[in-house]
ChimeraX commands (.cxc) that place a marker at each C-alpha (Angstrom):
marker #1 position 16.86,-1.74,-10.17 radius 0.5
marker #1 position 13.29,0.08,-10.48 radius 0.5
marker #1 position 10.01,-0.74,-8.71 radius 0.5
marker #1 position 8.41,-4.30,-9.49 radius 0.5
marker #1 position 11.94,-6.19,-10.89 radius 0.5
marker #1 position 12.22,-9.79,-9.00 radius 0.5
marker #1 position 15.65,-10.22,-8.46 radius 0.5
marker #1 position 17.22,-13.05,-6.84 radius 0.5
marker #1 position 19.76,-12.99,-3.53 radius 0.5
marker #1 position 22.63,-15.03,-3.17 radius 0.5
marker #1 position 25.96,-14.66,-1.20 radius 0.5
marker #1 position 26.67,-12.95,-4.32 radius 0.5
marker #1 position 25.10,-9.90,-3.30 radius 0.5
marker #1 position 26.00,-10.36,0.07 radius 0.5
marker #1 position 26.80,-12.91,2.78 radius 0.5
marker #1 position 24.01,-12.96,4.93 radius 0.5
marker #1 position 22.13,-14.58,2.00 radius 0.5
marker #1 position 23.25,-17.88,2.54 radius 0.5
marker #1 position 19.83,-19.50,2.00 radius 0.5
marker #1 position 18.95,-17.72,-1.33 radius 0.5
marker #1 position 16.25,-15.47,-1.51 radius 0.5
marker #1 position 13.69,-13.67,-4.38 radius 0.5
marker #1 position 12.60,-9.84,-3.82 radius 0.5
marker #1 position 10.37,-7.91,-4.88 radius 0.5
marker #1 position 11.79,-4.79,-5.19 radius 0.5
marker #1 position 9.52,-1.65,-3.95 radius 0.5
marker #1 position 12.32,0.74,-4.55 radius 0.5
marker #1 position 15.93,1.78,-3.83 radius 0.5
marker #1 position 16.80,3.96,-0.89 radius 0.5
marker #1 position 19.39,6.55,-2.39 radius 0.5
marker #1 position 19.36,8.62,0.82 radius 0.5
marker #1 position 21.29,6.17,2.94 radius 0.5
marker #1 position 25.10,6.71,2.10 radius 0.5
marker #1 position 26.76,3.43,0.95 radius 0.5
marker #1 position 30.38,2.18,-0.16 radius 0.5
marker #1 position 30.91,2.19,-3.74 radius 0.5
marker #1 position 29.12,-0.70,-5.74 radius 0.5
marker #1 position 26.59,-1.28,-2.54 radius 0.5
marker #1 position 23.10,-0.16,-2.49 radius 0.5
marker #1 position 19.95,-0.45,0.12 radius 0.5
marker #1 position 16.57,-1.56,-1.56 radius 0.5
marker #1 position 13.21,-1.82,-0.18 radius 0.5
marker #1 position 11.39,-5.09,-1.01 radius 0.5
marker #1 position 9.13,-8.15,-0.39 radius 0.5
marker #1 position 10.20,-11.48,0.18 radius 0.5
marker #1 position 8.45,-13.37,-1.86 radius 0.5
marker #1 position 7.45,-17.27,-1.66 radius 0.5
marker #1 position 7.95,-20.08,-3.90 radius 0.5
marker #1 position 4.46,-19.38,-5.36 radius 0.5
marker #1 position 5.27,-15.47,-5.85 radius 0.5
marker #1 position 3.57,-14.34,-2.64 radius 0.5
marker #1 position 4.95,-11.51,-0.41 radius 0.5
marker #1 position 5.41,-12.81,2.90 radius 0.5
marker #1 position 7.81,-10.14,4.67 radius 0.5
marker #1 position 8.60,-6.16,3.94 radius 0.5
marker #1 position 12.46,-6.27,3.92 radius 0.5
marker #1 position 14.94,-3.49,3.56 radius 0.5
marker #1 position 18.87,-5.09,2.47 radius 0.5
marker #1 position 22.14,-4.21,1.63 radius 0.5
marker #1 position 23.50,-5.61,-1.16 radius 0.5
marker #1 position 26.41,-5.70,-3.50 radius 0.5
marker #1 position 24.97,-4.11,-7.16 radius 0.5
marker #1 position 27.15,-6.56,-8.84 radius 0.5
marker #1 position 25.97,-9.51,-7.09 radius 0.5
marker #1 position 21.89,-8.85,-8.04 radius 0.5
marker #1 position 20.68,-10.73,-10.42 radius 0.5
marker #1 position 17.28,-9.83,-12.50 radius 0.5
marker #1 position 14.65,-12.70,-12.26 radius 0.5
marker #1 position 11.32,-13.10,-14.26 radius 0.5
marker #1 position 8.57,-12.83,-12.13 radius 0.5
marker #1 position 6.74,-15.94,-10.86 radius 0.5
marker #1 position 3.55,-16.50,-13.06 radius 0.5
marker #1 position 0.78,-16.88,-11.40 radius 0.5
marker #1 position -1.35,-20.24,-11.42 radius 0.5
marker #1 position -3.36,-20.99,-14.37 radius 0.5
marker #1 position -7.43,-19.86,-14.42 radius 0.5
marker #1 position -9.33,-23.06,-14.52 radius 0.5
marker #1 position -12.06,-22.97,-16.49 radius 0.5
marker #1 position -15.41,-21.67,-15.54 radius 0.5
marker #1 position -18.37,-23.88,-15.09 radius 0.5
marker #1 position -21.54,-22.93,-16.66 radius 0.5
marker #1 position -24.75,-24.21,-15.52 radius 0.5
marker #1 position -26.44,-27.47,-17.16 radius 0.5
marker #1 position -30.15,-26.63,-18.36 radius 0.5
marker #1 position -32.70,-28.97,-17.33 radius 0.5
marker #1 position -35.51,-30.59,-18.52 radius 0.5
marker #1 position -38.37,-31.12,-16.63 radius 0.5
marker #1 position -38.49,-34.95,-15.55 radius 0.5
marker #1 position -41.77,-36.95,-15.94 radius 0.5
marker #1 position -42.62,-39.27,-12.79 radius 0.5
marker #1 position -44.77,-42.19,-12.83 radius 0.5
marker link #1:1,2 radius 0.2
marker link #1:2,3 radius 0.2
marker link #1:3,4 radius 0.2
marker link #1:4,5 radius 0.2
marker link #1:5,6 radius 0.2
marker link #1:6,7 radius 0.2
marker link #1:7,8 radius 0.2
marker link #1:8,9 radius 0.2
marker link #1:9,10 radius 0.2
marker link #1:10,11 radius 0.2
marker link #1:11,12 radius 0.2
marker link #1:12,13 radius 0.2
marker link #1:13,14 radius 0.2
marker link #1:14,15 radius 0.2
marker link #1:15,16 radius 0.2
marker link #1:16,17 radius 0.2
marker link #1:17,18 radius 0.2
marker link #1:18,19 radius 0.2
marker link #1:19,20 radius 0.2
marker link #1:20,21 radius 0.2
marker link #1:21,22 radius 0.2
marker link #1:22,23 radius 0.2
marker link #1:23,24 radius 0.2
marker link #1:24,25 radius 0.2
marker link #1:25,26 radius 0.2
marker link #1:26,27 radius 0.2
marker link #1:27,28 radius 0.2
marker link #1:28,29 radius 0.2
marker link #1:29,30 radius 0.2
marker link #1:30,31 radius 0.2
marker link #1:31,32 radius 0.2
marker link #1:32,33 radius 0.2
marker link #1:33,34 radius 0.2
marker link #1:34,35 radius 0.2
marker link #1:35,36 radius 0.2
marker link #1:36,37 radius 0.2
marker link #1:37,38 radius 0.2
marker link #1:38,39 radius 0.2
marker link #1:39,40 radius 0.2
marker link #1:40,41 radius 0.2
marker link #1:41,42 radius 0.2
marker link #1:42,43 radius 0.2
marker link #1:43,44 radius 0.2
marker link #1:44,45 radius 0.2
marker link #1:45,46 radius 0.2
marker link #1:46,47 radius 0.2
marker link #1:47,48 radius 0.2
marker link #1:48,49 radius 0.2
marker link #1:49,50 radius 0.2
marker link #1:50,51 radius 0.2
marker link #1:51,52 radius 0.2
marker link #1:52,53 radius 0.2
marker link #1:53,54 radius 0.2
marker link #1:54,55 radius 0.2
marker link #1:55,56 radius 0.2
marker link #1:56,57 radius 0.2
marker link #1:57,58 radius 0.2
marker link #1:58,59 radius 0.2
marker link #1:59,60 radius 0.2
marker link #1:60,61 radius 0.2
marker link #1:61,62 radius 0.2
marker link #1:62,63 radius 0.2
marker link #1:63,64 radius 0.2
marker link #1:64,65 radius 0.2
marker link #1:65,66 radius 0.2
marker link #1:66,67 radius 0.2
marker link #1:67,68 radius 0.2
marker link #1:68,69 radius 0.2
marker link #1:69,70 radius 0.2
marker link #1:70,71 radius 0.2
marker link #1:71,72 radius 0.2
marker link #1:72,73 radius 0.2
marker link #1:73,74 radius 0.2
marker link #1:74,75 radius 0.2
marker link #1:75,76 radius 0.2
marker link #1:76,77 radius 0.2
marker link #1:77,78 radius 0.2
marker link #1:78,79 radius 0.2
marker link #1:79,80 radius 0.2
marker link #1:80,81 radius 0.2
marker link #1:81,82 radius 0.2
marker link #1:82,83 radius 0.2
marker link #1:83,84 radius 0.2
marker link #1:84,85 radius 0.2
marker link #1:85,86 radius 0.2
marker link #1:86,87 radius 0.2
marker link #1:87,88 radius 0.2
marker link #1:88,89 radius 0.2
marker link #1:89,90 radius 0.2
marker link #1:90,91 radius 0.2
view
């Protein structure tokens, strides 16, 4: 995992992820001594529109991780441009 991959969180990756989650991840944390095939990352929570609503750090099981694509973001509407007028005769 490297900086910006969305990966999703299930009990896969570990138990306490019994309501699923997607991460942003910000980075891995190598210095914290782990059992084999178990890693700590640094992350975002992110919504169902692709917002970061919490900093998280988790432990999870490599093997359980599983790369998402990232959500897109809403499509631009299109811009409005202003109507020219005429001036308008009265009377």
């Amino acid at each position: 995992m490297k900086a910006g991959d969305v990966v999703h969180l299930t009990t896969a990756a570990s138990v306490q992820f019994l309501r699923p989650i997607v991460v942003r991840v910000i980075r891995e944390l190598p210095e914290r001594h782990t059992y084999d095939g178990w890693v700590w990352i640094e992350g975002y929570e992110l919504n169902a529109a692709g917002d970061a609503v919490a900093r998280r750090e988790l432990f999870v099981m490599r093997a359980g991780v599983r790369l998402q694509a990232p959500p897109t973001p809403p499509a631009k509407t299109a811009e409005r441009r202003p109507v020219r007028r005429a001036p308008v005769r009265v009377g």
